[in-house]
C-alpha positions as CSV (number, residue, x, y, z in Angstrom):
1,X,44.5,105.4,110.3
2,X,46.1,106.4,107.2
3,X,46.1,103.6,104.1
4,X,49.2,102.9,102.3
5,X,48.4,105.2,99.1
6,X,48.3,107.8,101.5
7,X,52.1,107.7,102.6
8,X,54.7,109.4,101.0
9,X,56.5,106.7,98.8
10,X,59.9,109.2,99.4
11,X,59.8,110.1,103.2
12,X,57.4,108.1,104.5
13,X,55.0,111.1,105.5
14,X,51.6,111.6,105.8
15,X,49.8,113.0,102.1
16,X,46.9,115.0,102.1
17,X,46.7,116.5,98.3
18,X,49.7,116.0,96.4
19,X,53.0,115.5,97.7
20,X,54.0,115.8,101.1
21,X,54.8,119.4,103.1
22,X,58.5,117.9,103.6
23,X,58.9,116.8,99.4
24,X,57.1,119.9,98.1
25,X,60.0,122.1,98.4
26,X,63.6,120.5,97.3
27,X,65.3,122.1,100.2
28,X,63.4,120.5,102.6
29,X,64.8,117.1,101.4
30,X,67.9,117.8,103.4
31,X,66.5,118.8,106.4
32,X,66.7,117.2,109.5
33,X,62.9,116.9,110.1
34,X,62.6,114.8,106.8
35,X,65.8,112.5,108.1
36,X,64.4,111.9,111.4
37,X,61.1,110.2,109.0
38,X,63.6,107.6,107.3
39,X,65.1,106.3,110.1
40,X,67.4,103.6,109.5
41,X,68.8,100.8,112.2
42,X,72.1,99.7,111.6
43,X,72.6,95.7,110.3
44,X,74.1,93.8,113.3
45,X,77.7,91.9,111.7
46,X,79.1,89.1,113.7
47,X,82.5,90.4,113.4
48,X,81.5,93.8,114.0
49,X,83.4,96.1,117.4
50,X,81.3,96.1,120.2
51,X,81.7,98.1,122.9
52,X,84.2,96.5,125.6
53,X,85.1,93.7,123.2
54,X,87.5,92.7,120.6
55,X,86.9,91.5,117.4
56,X,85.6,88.2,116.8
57,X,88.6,85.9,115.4
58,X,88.3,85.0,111.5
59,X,88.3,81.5,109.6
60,X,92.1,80.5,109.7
61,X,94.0,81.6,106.9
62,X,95.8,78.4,105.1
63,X,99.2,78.8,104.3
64,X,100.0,78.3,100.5
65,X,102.3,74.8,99.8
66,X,106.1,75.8,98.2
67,X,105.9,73.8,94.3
68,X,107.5,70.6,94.4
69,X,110.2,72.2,91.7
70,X,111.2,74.9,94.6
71,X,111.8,71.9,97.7
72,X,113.6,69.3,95.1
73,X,115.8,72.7,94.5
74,X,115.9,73.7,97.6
75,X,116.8,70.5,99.0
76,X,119.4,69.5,96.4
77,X,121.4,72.9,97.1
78,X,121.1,71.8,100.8
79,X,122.6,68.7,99.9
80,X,125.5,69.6,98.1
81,X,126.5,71.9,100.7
82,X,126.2,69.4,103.4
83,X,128.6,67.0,101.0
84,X,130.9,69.8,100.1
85,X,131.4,70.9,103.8
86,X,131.5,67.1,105.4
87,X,134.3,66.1,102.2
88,X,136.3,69.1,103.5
89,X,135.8,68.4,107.3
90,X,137.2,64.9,106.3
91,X,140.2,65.7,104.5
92,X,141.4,68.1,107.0
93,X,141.0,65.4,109.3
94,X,143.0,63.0,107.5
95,X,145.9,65.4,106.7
96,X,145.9,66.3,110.7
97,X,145.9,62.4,110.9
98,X,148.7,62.5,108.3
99,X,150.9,65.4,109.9
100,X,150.7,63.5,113.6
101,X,152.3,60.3,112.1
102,X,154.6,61.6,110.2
103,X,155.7,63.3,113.4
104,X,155.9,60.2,114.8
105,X,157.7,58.1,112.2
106,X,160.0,60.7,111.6
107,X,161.0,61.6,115.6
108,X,162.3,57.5,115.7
């Protein structure tokens, strides 16, 4: 069995007498026999893909409220336009109303 102070604090290898046969020379760091002794497993994310399935949804995104300032604008330009356009709609009325009995007066 081998004791804790006899494990390689960089790979994670066996020691004998000094450093490991993988951390002795640098060039071995970046081997592949050295990466396959620091194996690492992947964190599991709820959101994450997985195969066959789409994404899990999100928390709902709230949508940010106009200022008051903009909708008393907003709403006051409305208004005048709704005034503006029903006063004409009138008065083209009434001078319609106006032309048709003055038609009428005027033909007896």
């Amino acid at each position: 069995m081998i004791r804790s102070s006899n494990i390689c604090p960089t790979c994670g290898g066996a020691l004998e007498e000094g450093p490991c046969a993988y951390c002795r020379d640098p060039e071995a760091i970046a081997s592949l026999e050295h990466s396959a002794a620091i194996k690492v497993t992947p964190r599991v994310i709820d959101g994450a893909m997985r195969e066959g399935e789409p994404p899990l949804p999100g928390p709902p995104i709230p949508k940010p409220k106009p200022p008051l300032i903009f909708l008393v604008f907003f709403y006051s330009v409305v208004g005048v336009c709704v005034l503006l356009i029903g006063g004409w709609c009138l008065s083209l009325v009434g001078w319609m109303f106006l032309a048709v009995f003055v038609r009428l007066v005027g033909a007896h």
